[in-house]
N, C-alpha and C positions, 0 to 999 in steps of 0.2 A: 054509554061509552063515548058517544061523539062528542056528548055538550060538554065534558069536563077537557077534552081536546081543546073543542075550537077555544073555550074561554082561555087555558094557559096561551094557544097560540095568538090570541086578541092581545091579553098580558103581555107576553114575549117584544111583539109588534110594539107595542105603546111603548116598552121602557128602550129597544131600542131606537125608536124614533125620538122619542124625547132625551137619549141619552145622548144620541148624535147630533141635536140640537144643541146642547147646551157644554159639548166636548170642548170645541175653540172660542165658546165665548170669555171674552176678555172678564165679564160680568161676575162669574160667577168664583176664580181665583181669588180666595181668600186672599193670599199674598199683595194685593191690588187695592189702595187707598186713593182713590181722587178727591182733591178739594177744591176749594177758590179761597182769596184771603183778603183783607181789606186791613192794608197800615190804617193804625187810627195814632200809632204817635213815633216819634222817630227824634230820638234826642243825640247829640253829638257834644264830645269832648274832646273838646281840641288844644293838644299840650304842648302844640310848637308853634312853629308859625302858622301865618292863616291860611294859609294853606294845608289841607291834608298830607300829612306823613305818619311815619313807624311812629307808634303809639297814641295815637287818636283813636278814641273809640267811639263807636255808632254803639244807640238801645236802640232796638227797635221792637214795637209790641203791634199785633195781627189780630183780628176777627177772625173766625176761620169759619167756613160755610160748606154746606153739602147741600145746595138746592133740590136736589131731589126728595131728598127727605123734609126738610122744611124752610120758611125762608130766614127764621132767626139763624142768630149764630149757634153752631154746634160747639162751640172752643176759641182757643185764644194759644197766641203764642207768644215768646218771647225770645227774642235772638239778642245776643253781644257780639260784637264784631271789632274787632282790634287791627288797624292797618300795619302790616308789617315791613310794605311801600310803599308809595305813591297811591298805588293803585291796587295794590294787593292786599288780602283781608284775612285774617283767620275769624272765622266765626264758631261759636257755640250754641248751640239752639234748644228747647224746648217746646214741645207741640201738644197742649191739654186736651185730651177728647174726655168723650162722656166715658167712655171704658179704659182709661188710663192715659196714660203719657209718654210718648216719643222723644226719645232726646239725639241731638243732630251734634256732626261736627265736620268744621272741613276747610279748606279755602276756598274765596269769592274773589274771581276778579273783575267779571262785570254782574251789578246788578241784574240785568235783564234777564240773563238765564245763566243757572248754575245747578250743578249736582254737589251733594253733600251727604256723609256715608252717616248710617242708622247705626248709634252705637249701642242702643238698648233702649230700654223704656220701663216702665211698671204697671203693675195688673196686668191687665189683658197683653201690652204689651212686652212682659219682661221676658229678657235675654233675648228679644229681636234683634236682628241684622238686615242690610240690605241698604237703600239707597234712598235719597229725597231729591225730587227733580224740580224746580222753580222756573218758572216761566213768565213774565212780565205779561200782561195783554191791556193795560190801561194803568194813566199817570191820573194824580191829582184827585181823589187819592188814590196809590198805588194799589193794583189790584194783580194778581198772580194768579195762578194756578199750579198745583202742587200735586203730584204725584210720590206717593210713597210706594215703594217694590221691595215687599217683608220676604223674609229667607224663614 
């Protein structure tokens, strides 16, 4: 009668020690994509003067990595970005994973860091919502870090 005891109480002990372990990890939120990304081309079309204005448009196409998992590229992206002023941008984005595709949109007014809202995706990701976060951390070529927060 005891040893069927202490085993469930061993059991009990373990899952909540491990379940209290892994409660506020960031890790384990499904909802929670981190990447890094590597411009490899970045094309501009410029329809007025030479200077950027309303209607110039930026391509810009991404490697996209998750080093922990390996060190090639896991995806690739592609963004269009259409300035609306000087310095204002509306973008449109695409983000390929191995389990579907993320599609982005929003306005950008500085490169270095910008949020842009998750309108959907396919496969794995269809009818997501939620957010993409960009972070600049190195130029030449530009390199990012990208945070996705699925709903």
């Amino acid at each position: 009668m005891k040893k069927p005891l202490i085993v469930f109480a061993a059991v009990a002990t373990f899952a909540l020690a491990t379940g209290s372990v892994t409660f506020g990890s960031g890790e384990v939120s499904p909802g929670l994509i981190r990447l890094s990304s590597k411009e490899i081309q970045r094309s501009v079309v410029n329809r007025g003067s030479a200077s950027r204005g309303p209607g110039d448009v930026v391509v810009i196409r991404q490697l996209l990595y998750n080093k922990g998992i390996r060190r090639a590229p896991i995806g690739h992206s592609d963004m269009v970005c259409t300035y609306t002023g000087n310095r204002s941008r509306q973008c449109n984005g695409t983000y390929s994973l191995p389990r579907g595709k993320i599609i982005v949109a929003g306005s950008v007014r500085y490169w270095e860091f910008y949020k842009l809202g998750i309108s959907g995706g396919t496969d794995l990701y269809a009818d997501v919502r939620g957010s993409e976060t960009a972070t600049l951390y190195a130029r030449g070529p530009r390199k990012e870090i990208l945070v996705f927060r699925l709903v």
